[in-house]
C-alpha positions in Angstrom: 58.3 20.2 75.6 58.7 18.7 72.1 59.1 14.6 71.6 62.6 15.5 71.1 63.6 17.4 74.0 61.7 14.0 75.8 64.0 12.0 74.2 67.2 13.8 74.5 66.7 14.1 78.1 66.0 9.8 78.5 69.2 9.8 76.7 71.2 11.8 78.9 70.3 11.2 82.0 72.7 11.9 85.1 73.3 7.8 85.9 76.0 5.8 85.2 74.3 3.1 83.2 74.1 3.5 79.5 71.0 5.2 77.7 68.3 2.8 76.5 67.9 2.0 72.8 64.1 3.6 73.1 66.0 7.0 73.2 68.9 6.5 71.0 67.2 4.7 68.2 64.6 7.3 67.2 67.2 10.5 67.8 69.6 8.3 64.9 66.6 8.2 63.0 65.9 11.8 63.2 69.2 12.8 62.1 68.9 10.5 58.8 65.4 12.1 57.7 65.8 14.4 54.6 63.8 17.0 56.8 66.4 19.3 57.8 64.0 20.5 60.6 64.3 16.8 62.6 67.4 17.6 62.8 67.2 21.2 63.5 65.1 20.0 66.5 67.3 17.5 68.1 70.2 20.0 67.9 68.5 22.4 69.5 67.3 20.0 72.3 70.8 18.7 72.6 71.7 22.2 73.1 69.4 23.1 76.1 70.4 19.9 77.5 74.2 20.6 77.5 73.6 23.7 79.2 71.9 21.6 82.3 74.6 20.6 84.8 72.9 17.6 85.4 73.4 15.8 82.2 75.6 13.2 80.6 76.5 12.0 77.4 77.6 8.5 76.6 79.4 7.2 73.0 
């Protein structure tokens, strides 16, 4: 499990209370790098995670 998958699946977990910043913060971050691959990686967790029945997504 990469640190990405980890923190796609803190922030979509199946509760009703909003994710904590911990989660969101470093997945924004990821998605501003230059590296294309950081972004590559959180897509492709977000992917897997949306195929689970058992997640949610919050905005």
């Amino acid at each position: 499990m990469s640190n990405y998958d980890k923190l796609v699946r803190g922030a979509t977990k199946p509760k009703a209370a909003l994710p904590k910043q911990k989660y969101i913060q470093p997945l924004i971050a990821a998605t501003r790098q230059r590296e294309s691959s950081s972004l590559q990686d959180v897509l492709r967790s977000l992917k897997t995670r949306m195929s689970d029945s058992n997640s949610t997504v919050r905005i």
